[in-house]
Rosetta silent file (secondary structure, phi, psi, omega in degrees, C-alpha in Angstrom):
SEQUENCE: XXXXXXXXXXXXXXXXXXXXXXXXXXXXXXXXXXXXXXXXXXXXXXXXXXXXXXXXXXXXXXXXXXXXXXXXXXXXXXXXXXXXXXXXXXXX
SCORE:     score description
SCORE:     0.000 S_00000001
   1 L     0.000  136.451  169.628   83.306   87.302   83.536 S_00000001
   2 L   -42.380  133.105  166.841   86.733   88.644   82.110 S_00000001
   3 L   -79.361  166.441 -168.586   88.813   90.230   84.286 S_00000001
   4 L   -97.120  119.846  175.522   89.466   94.299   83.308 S_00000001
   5 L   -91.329  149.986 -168.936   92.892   94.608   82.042 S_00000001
   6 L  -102.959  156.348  161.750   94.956   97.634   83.143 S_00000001
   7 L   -34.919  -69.547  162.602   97.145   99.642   80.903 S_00000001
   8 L   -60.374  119.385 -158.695   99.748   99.207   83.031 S_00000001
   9 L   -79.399  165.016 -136.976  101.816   96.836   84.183 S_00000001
  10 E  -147.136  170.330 -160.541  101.035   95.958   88.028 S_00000001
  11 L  -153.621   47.809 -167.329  103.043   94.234   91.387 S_00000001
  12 L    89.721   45.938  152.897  100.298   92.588   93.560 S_00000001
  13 L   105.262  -43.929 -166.812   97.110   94.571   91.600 S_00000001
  14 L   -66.104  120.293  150.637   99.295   98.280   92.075 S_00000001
  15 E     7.925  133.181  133.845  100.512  100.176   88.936 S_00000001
  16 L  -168.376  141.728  166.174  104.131  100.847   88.019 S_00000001
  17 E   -86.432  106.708 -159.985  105.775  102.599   85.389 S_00000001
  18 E  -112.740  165.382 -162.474  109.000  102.696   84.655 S_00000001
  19 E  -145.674  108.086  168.922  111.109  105.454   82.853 S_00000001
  20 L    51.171 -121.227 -166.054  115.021  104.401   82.381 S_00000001
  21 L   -90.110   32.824 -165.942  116.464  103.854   86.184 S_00000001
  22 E  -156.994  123.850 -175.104  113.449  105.307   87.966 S_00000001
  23 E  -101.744  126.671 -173.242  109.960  102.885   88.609 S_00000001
  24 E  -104.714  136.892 -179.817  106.972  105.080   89.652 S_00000001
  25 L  -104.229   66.379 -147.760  104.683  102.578   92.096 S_00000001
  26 L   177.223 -171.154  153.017  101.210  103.510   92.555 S_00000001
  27 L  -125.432  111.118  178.741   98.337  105.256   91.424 S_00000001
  28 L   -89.057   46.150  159.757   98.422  109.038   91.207 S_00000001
  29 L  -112.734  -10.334 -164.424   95.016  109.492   91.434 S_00000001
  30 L  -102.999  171.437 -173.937   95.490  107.711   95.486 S_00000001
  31 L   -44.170  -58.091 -164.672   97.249  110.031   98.084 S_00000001
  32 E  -128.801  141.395  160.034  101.373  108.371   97.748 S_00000001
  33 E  -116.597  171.544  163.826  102.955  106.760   95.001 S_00000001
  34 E  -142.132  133.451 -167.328  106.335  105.488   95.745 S_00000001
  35 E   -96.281  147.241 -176.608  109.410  106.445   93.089 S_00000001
  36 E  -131.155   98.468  162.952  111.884  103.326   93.387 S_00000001
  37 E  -100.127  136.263  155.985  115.290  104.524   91.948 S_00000001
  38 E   -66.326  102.340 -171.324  118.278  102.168   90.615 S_00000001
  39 E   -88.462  -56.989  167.466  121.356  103.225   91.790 S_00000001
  40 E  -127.711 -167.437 -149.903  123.072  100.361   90.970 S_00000001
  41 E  -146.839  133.259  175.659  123.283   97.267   88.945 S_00000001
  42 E  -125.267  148.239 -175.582  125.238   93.932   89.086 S_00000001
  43 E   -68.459  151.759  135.284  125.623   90.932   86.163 S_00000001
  44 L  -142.134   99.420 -137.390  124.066   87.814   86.934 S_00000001
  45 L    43.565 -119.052 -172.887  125.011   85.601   83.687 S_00000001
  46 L  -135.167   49.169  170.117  123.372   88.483   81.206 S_00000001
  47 L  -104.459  144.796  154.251  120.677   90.063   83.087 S_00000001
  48 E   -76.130  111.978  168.545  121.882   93.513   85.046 S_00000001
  49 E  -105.699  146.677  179.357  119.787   92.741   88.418 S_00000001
  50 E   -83.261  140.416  174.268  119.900   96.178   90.361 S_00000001
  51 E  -111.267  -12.332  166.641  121.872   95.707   93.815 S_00000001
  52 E  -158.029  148.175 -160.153  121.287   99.027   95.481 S_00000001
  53 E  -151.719  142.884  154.117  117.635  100.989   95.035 S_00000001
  54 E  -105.265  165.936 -163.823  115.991  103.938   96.765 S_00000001
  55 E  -147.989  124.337 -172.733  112.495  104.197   97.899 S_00000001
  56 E  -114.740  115.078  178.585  110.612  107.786   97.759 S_00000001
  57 E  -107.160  107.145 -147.310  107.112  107.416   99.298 S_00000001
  58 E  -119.729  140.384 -177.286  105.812  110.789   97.486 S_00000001
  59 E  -101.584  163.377  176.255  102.399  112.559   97.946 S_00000001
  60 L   -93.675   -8.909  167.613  100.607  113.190   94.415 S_00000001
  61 L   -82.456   88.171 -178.115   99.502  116.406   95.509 S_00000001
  62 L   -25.742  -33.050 -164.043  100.975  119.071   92.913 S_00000001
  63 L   -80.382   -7.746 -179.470  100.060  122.163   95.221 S_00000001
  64 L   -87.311  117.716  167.191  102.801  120.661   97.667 S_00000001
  65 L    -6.746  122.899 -174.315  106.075  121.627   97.445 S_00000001
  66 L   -86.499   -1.442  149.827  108.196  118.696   95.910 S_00000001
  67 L   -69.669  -36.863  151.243  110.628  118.864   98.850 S_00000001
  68 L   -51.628  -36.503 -157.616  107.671  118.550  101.152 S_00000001
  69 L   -79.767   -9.121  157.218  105.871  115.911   99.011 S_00000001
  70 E  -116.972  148.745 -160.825  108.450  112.831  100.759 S_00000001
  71 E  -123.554  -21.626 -156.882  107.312  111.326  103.556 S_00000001
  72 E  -152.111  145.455  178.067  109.224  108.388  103.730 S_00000001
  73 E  -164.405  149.682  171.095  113.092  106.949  102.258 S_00000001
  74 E  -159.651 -169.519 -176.543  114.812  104.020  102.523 S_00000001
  75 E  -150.435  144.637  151.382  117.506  102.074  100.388 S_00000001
  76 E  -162.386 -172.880 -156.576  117.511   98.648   99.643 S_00000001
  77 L   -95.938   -0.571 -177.801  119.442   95.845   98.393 S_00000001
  78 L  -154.412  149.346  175.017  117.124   94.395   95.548 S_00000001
  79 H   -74.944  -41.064  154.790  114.226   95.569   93.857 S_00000001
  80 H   -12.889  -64.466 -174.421  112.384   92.763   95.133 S_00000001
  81 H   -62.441  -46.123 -156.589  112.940   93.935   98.606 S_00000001
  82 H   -79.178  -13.518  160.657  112.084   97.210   97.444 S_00000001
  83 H   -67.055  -34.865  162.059  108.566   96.569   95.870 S_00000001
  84 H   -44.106  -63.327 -163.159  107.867   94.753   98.995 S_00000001
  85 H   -62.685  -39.186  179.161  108.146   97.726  101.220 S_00000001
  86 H   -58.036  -31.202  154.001  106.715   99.929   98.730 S_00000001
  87 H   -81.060  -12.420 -174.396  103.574   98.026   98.990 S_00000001
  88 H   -89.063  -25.529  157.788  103.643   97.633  102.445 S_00000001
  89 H   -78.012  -38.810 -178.632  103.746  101.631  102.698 S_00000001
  90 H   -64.632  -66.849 -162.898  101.122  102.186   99.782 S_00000001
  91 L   -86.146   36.052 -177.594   98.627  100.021  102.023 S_00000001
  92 L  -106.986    0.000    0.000   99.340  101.315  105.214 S_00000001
């Protein structure tokens, strides 16, 4: 049988979208998403790889306050690193 293709494009089976510098990681129909921003970006030959990223672990619930709604922050040094952790928060 086929597998069911998602809309989206996915990072070990989870969702993420991205909009300019800012990747949303999740599914906001589950409890947390996590927003992954680029703050910055370095050449390596003539890709831009981002070199410093934030990590928002965010609840999806609208009636909560959006200063309330993170739970969780970090920074990291690669987007790599930072999709790790972001799954490693999403399945916790």
């Amino acid at each position: 049988m086929a597998e069911k293709k998602s809309p989206f494009f996915t990072y070990k089976g989870i969702p993420l979208v991205r909009k300019g510098n800012v990747i949303y990681f999740g599914n906001m129909y589950e409890e947390f998403v996590v927003m992954i921003e680029i703050l910055g970006t370095e050449k390596k030959g003539e890709i831009d790889v981002a070199n410093k990223v934030r990590l928002r672990k965010m609840a999806t619930d609208i009636t909560i306050p959006p200063n309330e709604a993170i739970v969780k922050k970090a920074e990291k040094q690669s987007l790599y690193e930072a999709l790790d952790m972001a799954c490693a928060w999403l399945r916790v």
